[in-house]
N, C-alpha and C positions, 0 to 999 in steps of 0.2 A: 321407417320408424313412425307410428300413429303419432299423431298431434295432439289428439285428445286422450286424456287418462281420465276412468270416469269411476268412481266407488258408490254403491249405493245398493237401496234392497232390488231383489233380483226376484221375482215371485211370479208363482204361476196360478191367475184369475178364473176361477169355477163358477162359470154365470149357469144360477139355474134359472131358468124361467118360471113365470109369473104362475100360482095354483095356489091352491086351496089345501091345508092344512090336515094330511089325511089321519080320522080318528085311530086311537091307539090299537095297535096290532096289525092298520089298515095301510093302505097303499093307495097313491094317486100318481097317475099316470100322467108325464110332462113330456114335450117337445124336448127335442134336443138338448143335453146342454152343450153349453160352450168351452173350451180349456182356449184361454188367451193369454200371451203374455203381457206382465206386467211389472209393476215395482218403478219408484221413481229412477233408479240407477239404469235399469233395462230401456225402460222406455226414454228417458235422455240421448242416450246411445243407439239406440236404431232411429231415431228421427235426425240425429246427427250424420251417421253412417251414412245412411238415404238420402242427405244431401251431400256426400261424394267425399267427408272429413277421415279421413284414417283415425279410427277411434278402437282403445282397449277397454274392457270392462274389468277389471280387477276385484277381488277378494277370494271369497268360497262361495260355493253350493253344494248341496245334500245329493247325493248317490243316490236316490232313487227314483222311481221310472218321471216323478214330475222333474229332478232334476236333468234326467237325461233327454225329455223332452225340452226342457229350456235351453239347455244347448245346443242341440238340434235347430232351434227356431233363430239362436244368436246367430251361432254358424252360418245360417244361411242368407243372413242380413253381410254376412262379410266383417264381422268384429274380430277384435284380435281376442281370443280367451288364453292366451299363454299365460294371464296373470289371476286368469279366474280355478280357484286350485279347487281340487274335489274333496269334501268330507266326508270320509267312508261312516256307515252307518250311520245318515244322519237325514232325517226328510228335507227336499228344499221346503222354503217357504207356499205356504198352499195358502191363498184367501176364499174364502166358499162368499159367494155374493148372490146373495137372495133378493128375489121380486116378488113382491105381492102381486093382488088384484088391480092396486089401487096405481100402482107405478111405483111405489116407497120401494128403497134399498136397505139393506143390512144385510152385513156382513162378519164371518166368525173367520176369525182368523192362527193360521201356525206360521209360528214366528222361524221353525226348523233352522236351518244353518246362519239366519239372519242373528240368531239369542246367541249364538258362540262366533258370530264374525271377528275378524282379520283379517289384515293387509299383506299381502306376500312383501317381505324386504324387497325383491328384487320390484315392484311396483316404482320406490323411490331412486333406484338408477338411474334409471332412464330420463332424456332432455328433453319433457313434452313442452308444447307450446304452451298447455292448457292443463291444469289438474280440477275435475272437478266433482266437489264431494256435492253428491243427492241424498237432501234428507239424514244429516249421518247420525240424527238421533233416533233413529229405527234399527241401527246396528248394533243394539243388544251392549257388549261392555266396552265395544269401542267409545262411547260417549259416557264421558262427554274427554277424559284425561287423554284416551289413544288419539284421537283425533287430533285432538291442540297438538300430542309430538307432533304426527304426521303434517297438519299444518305447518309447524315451523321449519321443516326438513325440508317438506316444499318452498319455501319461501327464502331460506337458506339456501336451493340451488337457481336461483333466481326466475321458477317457473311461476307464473300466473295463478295466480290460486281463484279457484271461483267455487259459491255455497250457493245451492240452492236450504233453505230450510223447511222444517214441520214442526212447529206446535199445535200440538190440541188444546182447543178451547176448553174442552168438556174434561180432558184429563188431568190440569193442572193442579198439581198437590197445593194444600192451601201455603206451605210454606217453600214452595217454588217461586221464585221470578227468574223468566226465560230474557227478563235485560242481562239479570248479571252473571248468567251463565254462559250466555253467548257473547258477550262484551270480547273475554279475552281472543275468542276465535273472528271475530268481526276486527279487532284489531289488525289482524293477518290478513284479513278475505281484500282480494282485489275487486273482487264482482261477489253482487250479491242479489239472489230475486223472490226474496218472500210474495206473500199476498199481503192484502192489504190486514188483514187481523192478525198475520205473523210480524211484519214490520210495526207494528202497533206495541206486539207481547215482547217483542228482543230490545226496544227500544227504551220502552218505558212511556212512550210519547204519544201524543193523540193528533195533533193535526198535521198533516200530510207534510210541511214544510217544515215542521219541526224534525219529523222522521227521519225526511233527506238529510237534515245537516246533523240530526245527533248521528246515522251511519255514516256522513263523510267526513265527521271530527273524531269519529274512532280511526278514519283509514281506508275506509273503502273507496274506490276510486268510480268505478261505475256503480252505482243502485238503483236496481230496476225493480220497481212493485207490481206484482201482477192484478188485473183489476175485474179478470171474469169475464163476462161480456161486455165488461166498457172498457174494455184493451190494457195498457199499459201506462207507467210512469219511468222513464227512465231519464237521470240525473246524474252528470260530468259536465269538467270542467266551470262551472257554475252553468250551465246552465240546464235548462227543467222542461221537457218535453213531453205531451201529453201524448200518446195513439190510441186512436181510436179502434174499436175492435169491429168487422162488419157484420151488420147484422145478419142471421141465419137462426133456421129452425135447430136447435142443438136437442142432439139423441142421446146423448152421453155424455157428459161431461168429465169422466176419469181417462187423466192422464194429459186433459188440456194444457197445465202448466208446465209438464214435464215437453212436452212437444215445441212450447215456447221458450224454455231455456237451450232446447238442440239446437233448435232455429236460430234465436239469440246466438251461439257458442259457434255454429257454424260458419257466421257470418264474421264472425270475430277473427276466426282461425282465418278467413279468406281476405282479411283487409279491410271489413266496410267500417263502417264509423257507427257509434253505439246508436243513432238513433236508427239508421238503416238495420243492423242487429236487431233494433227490438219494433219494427216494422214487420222484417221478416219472421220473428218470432213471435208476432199477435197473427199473423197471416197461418203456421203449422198450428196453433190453436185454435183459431177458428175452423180450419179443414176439419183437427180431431173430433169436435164434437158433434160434428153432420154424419158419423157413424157410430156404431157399437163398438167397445174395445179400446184399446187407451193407444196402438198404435195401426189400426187397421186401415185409417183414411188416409195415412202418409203414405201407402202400397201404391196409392195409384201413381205411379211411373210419371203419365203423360203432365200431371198437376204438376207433380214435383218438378221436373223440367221446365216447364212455362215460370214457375216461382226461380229455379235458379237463371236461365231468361232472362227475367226482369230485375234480378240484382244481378246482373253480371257476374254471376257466379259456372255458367253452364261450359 
């Protein structure tokens, strides 16, 4: 029986490379592209996987050949899909990610089976160690009402609930506040690991120690801030621990935080104590972003074993 239950977007990354803009009717010829996976739920789940956690990815994907290669690519990471159901006629999630000359990114994106997501019932059975929703405001009408159930069902069979979040800064409707929407599910969350501008928007608060204590007087019992390249903050039992992140040339930086809450989660499911968890989960962000692709640096085997090695994990 997997440890980890993980919900979240599941999307497959179309990196074109960098060119020049070809005039209308015209064509410009590019290098390779890329087809990567991606999606905060995906990428959680194989950097967890890869550190040895029996982990399921649960919801839907779209039928078509990018969904059939996303499975393909889970598959062979060794995840359980028993609970990831298939939506006949319907696109997975595609993000097209554009490079200029300049280095600048943008990105167009289809939201396909992510805009009609769902939880298969049989997902809440089951006695994981660990539930954890990625991101689940990208799941189209699951959020923000389906969620709060499914959180309380979780919490009702006495599994660990854990939230990674996403707010957009740039998308926020002027009559949105992401404190009191997320309040009621931050109530539920046992772990939680915003950035530092998402713990900022859910909370309502601005200085770093106010954060901590407005998310542990709703409930949360660990709260972890991801901080980029100055590593981490994570805060239980009172007390407040800073990690440092090491320094490194970073190529890529998508998917750094998703690789750090696997990390985090893994370490969880194995017994360490939260600040070793989030040691070892600035460590899987750091690797991530010394390559292209949101989970391709965690493939190297030999790293990955020196890392579980050194937390006594191997």
């Amino acid at each position: 029986m997997p440890g980890l239950a993980i919900i979240g977007n599941c999307c497959a990354d179309l990196y074109i490379p960098p060119h020049d803009p070809p005039p209308p009717g015209g064509i410009e010829r590019i290098p390779r592209p890329r087809v990567e996976l991606g999606g905060n739920g995906a990428n959680t789940a194989v950097t967890a996987a890869r550190l040895g956690v029996p982990t399921a990815l649960a919801g839907v994907l779209g039928d078509d050949v990018f969904g059939g290669h996303l499975r393909e690519l889970l598959t062979a990471e060794g995840i359980d899909l028993s609970l990831l159901l298939t939506r006949e006629n319907c696109g997975a999630p595609v993000t097209l990610v554009l490079n200029d000359q300049a280095g600048e990114r943008s990105f167009v994106h289809h939201g396909g089976s992510n805009d009609s997501w769902e939880l298969p019932t049989a997902a809440l059975a089951k006695p994981w160690e660990v539930f954890h929703m990625a991101a689940p405001e990208l799941l189209g009408s699951f959020w923000p009402n389906p969620c709060l159930e499914t959180a309380r069902s979780v919490k009702s069979a006495g599994i660990e609930l854990s939230l990674d979040v996403f707010v957009s800064q740039d998308n926020l409707e002027p009559d949105s506040d992401p404190a009191e929407t997320h309040a009621p599910l931050l109530e539920l969350a046992d772990m939680v690991f915003p950035n530092e501008a998402e713990a900022r928007a859910i909370t309502g608060r601005d200085r770093l120690e106010d954060v901590l204590a407005c998310l542990h007087g709703l409930g949360v019992t660990i709260a972890v801030i991801k901080r980029g390249d100055r590593g981490a903050v994570v805060s239980w039992d009172g007390q407040v621990e800073k990690i440092p992140a090491e320094k490194v040339t970073a190529i890529d930086t998508c998917g750094a935080g998703d690789n750090f809450v696997g990390g985090f989660l893994a370490g969880r499911i194995n017994g360490l104590d939260p600040l070793e968890c989030a040691k070892l989960g600035c460590e899987l962000g750091t690797l991530c972003v010394q390559r292209k692709g949101s989970v391709t640096a965690s493939s190297d085997r030999r790293k990955l074993d020196l890392l579980l090695e050194r937390y006594g994990l191997g």
